[in-house]
Structures are given as structure tokens and as C-alpha cells.
Residue, then its C-alpha position, 0 to 999 in steps of 0.5 A: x362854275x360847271x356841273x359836274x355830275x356824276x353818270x347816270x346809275x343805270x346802265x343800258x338793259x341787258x348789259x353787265x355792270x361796266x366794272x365787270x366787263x372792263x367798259x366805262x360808265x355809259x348812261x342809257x340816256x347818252x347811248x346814240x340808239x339810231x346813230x347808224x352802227x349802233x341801230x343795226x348791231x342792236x337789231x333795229x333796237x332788239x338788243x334793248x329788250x329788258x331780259x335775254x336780249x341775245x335769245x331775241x337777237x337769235x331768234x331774228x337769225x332764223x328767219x335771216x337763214x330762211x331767207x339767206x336759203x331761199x334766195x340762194x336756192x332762187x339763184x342757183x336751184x337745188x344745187x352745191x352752187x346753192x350752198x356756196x352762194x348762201x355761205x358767201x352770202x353768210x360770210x359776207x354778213x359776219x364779215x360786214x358785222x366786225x366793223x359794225x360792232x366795233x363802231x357801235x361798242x365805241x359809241x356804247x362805251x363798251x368792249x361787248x355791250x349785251x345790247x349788241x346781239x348783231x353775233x346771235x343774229x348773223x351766227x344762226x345761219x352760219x351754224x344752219x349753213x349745214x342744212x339744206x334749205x329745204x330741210x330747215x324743218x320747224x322741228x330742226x330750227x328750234x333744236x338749233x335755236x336751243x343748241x345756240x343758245x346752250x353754246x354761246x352762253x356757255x361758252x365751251x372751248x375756244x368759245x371764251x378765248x375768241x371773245x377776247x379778240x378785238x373789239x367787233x372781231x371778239x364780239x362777233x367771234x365767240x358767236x362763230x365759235x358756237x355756230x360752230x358747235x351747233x352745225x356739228x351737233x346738227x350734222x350728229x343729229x341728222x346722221x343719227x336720225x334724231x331729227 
């Protein structure tokens, strides 16, 4: 006779009670961590923090945007050119992002686990794809870390309705909706001098 037990009742940290988000009952302890796709939507296992795993996620978009930055600047100097290739280089990361969350969503066993923060880390530099690199101050990094952080949890329109999107387009999408709403705060707060 089989074993039929019941799933464990502990959910992966970070993550919404399954009955809330529509996902099934995925222990922590069947979740595939280093099965590839699963790995990088988590940030190397970021996502697994206890507490605000998409605050962390984020905050791994700020080194990622200094980084797309300087290497488009290296390339093309301080120049439009610079720009495009960092916003090519930007949007082939949230374009390779769709596919990679929505392998590891079906893995997690969830529509938009709160472990995957792959969104937070690749919608930083696409919201600082509005600052000049060298003008990517301490001081205007964490306005837009804060800005970030205010959009995607709340969520402001169209936000919420591009999270429901398919599978990694939706998980990745609200994010590009905050990013959005970060570069124009930005681009405010620049032309008005506040930062």
C-alpha cells in the first residue's frame, strides 16, 4: 500500500499562501533550487531570503545597471550610441528573463512565486536606462531604489493588469510597469533639480 501524504505545510519564504495566488501546494523541500532556470530567477538563491525577497532582488539591479553602463560606455564612449547599446543590452535581459521565469514558475509550482525577484533585478536598469551612466549618483540610486520599490508593490496602473499576463511575460511585466514609472519620476526629479 502507498504512502499518501499530505505536502508539507511550509511554503517557500517569500512566497503567498498557494490559495491566494491560484498556485498549488509546493513543499520547499520539492522545490528543484539549482535546477537551472529555477537558480537564476532566484538570483543565485536571493529570492530564498526569509523577508522582502524583492527589496533584495532590487537591490542586485543597481550594481547590474552600473555594470550595463560602464560596458556600454567602454563600447561606445560617451555618446547616443552608448545609450542604445545599453537599452539593447537591457532589453535583451528582461527579454531572456520571460522564458527563465516561466520554466521556473512550472517548476515552483506557481503562477509568480515571491522567491522569483529575476523582475526586480532586471527592471533597475531599465528604469536607470534614463540616467546617463556617469550621472548614476549614490544619492540618485537610492531615490530610485525607493521609487522602485514604492511602484511594484503598489502596484499603480497598468501595474496590476500587466501582471496578469502569462506566466513569465506577467511576472516580468508589472515590473517593466514600475520601471516605467520610476524613469519618469526620475526624469521629473532631474529637470526640476531635486536630485
Amino acid at each position: 500500500m502507498a504512502n499518501h501524504t499530505a505536502p508539507s505545510a511550509r511554503y517557500d519564504v517569500g512566497m503567498p499562501d498557494p490559495a491566494e495566488s491560484g498556485g498549488s501546494l509546493v513543499a520547499t523541500a520539492h522545490v528543484p533550487w539549482f535546477a537551472p532556470a529555477v537558480f537564476l530567477a532566484t538570483a543565485c538563491g536571493v529570492g530564498r531570503v526569509p523577508f522582502a525577497p524583492g527589496t533584495f532582488g532590487a537591490m542586485l539591479g543597481l550594481p547590474l545597471s552600473l555594470a550595463t553602463g560602464w560596458l556600454a560606455s567602454r563600447m561606445a564612449g560617451d555618446t547616443a550610441a552608448a545609450t542604445a547599446i545599453e537599452a539593447a543590452m537591457v532589453v535583451a535581459i528582461c527579454g531572456i528573463s520571460i522564458p527563465v521565469c516561466s520554466r521556473a514558475a512550472a517548476l515552483m509550482g506557481r503562477k509568480d512565486p515571491g522567491a522569483i525577484v529575476l523582475d526586480e533585478v532586471a527592471s533597475m536598469p531599465l528604469a536607470l536606462l534614463v540616467i546617463p551612466p556617469l550621472a548614476r549618483t549614490p544619492q540618485l540610486l537610492a531615490v530610485a531604489f525607493v521609487l522602485l520599490r514604492i511602484f511594484d508593490i503598489g502596484k499603480p496602473f497598468p501595474c496590476r493588469q500587466l501582471e496578469q499576463l502569462p506566466t513569465g511575460l506577467g511576472i516580468m511585466a508589472d515590473d517593466w510597469g514600475a520601471a516605467a514609472w520610476t524613469a519618469v519620476c526620475l526624469v521629473i526629479a532631474r529637470w526640476q533639480h531635486w536630485i
